[in-house]
N, C-alpha and C positions, 0 to 999 in steps of 0.2 A: 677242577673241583676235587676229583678223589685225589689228588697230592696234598693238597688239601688237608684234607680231612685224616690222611694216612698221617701228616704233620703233626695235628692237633693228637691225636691216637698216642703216637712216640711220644709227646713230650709228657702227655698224663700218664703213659706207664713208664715213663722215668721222674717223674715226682715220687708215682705210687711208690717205685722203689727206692725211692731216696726215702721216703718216709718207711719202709719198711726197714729198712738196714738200719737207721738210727733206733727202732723200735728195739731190733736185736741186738745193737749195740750196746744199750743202755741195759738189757736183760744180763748181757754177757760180764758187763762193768760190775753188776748190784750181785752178780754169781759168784763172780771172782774175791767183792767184798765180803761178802756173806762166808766163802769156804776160808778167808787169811782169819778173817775176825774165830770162827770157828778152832781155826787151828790155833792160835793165840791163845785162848781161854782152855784148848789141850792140853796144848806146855805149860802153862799154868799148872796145871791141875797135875800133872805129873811130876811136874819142878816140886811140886807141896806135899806129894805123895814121896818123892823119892827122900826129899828131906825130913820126913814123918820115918824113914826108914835109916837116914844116916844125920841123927842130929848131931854129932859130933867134928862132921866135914868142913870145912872153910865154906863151902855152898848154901850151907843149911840157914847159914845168918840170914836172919831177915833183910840186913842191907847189902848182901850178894844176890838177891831177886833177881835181880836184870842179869850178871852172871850167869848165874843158873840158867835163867833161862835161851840166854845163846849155847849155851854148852850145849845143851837137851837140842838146840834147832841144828844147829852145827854136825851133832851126831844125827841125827833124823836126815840131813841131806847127805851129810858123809855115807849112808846107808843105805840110802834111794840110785846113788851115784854109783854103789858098788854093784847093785844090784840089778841095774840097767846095762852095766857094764858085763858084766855073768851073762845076760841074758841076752847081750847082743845089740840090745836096742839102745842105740848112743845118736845124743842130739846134733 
């Protein structure tokens, strides 16, 4: 009987935790979307700024947007990359 019931025991706290980890999963998916959508609308905002400061650059045209804004991302990781590096801490 208590094998039993130690059975029934194990498999509700391996649901429990199946349903837990999906819980945090999906927290973890809607964080991940939530800080790229964020960072997006960064670059943005500074692609618009830096071109309010060099309207005369090939970047500044309104139909180099998408441009621009890899440039500014490109440089933003070019720069996390160097700095990790400095720092020692490499993936």
């Amino acid at each position: 009987m208590g094998d039993a019931v130690q059975r029934g025991v194990d498999s509700a706290a391996y649901a429990w935790q199946l349903d837990e980890q999906a819980h945090i999963d999906e927290k973890e998916a809607n964080d991940v979307s939530q800080t790229f959508e964020t960072r997006q609308n960064y670059l943005k905002a500074l692609g618009e700024e830096w071109s309010s400061a060099n309207p005369d650059h090939t970047l500044s045209d309104a139909e180099n947007e998408r441009l621009r804004t890899g440039s500014i991302a490109s440089s933003a990781f070019n720069g996390n990359s160097t700095a990790n590096r400095i720092s020692g801490d490499l993936p």
